[in-house]
Structure formats: structure tokens, C-alpha cells
C-alpha positions in Angstrom: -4.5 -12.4 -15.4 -7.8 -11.0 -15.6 -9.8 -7.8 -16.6 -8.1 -4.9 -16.2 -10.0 -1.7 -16.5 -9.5 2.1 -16.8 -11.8 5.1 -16.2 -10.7 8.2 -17.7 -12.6 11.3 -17.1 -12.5 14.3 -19.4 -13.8 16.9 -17.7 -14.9 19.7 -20.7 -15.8 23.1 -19.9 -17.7 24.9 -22.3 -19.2 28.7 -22.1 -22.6 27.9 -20.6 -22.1 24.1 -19.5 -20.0 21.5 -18.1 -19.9 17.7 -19.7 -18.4 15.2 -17.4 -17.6 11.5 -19.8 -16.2 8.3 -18.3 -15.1 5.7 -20.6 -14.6 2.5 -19.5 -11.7 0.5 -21.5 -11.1 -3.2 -20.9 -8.2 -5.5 -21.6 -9.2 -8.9 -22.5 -6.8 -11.9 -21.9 -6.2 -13.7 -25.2 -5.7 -16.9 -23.2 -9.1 -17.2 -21.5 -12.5 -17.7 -22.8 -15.1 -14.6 -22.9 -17.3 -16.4 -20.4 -14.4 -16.5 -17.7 -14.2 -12.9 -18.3 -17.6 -12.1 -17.6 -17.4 -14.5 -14.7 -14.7 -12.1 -13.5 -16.5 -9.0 -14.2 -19.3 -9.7 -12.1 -17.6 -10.8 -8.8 -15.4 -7.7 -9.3 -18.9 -5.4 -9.3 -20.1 -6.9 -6.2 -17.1 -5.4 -4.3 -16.0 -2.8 -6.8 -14.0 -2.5 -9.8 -10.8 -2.4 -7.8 -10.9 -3.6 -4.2 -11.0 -7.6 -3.2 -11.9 -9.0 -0.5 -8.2 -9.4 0.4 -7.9 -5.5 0.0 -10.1 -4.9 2.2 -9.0 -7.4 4.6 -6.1 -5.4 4.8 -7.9 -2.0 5.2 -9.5 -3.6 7.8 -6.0 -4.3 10.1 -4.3 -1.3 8.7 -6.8 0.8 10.5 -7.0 -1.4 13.4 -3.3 -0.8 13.5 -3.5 2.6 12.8 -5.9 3.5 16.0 -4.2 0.7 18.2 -0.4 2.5 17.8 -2.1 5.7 18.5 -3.6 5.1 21.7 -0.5 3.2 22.5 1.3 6.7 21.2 -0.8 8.9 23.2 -1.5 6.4 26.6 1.5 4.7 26.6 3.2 7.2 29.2 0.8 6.8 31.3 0.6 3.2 31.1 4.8 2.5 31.1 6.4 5.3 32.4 9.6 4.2 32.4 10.0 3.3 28.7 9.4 7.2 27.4 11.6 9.0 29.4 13.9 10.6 27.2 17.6 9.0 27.1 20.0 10.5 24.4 22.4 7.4 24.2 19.2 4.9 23.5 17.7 7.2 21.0 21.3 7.6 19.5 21.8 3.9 18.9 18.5 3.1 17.6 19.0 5.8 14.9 22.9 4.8 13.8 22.6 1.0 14.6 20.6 0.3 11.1 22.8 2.8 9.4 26.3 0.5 10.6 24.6 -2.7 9.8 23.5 -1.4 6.7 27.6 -0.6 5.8 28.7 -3.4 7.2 26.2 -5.8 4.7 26.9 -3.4 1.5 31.1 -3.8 2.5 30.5 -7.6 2.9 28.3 -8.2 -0.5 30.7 -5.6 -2.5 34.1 -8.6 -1.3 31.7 -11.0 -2.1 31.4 -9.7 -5.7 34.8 -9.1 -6.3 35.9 -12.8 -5.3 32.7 -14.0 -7.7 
């Protein structure tokens, strides 16, 4: 565990002006020394106060993934034609076969907790 911090902002309106306060509250972690926490606190500034560098890793592929399955989305008829024509009895067991297998595990986990 490390820092955690919040920002709260009170927004105050008052007849001729507006105050805007931020107050930054951290959590210290009994178990490790004041000098690992300031350790902490600066490598978290040079990427911000909550992203990491795995966070934005992930960014990174979900909007690769993002504009990938939408040209797929948008191209993909003209690319395989065959694969989005419409057929009812396809689309019909993709929808209902997660449903059965779904039962099927919840009927098989409720015997196995009455045997238990």
C-alpha cells in the first residue's frame, strides 16, 4: 500500500464572487517509513496523481481496440460478405446458448451443494 489521496472541491457561491478550494488529504501507511512515502509521491506526480504507467498502457490498447473493432464494424461487410448476412437461427443460438449453459452450471453447482 501506498499514498492514497483525495481532492475535494467545494465550490462556494457567494453574492458577488465565486471561491473554488481543493484540499488535498493523504493517507500515510503506518508500516512504511516517511521517506518511501515521499519516494512514492514524486513518481506518482511525474505521471499524475492517479494514472501509472500500467494505466496507461491499458488506455493505450483499449483505444487501439476501440478504433480497430470499429473499422472492422463498419468495413467488415465489405471485406467478408458472407459472415454479415443476416441468419435468424445463428443469431438465435448465439443469444440463448450462454443463457442454457449458464442453467445448466447453476443446476450442476446447486447438486453439488446439496451432496457437500
Amino acid at each position: 500500500m501506498g499514498t492514497i489521496k483525495f481532492y475535494i472541491q467545494n465550490n462556494v457561491n457567494f453574492p458577488r464572487r465565486s471561491a473554488q478550494r481543493s484540499f488535498p488529504i493523504r493517507a500515510l501507511d503506518p508500516q512504511r517509513g516517511e521517506e518511501e512515502e515521499q519516494e512514492d509521491s514524486s513518481k506518482n506526480n511525474k505521471t499524475g496523481a492517479f494514472t501509472s504507467q500500467e494505466d496507461l498502457e491499458y488506455l493505450w490498447k483499449l483505444v487501439a481496440g476501440s478504433v480497430v473493432g470499429a473499422a472492422v464494424l463498419k468495413y467488415g461487410s465489405a471485406v467478408f460478405p458472407d459472415t454479415t448476412r443476416p441468419n435468424i437461427v445463428q443469431a438465435l443460438i448465439m443469444i440463448s446458448a450462454p443463457v442454457i449453459v449458464a442453467v445448466f452450471l447453476l443446476i450442476k453447482q446447486s447438486r453439488a451443494e446439496r451432496r457437500s
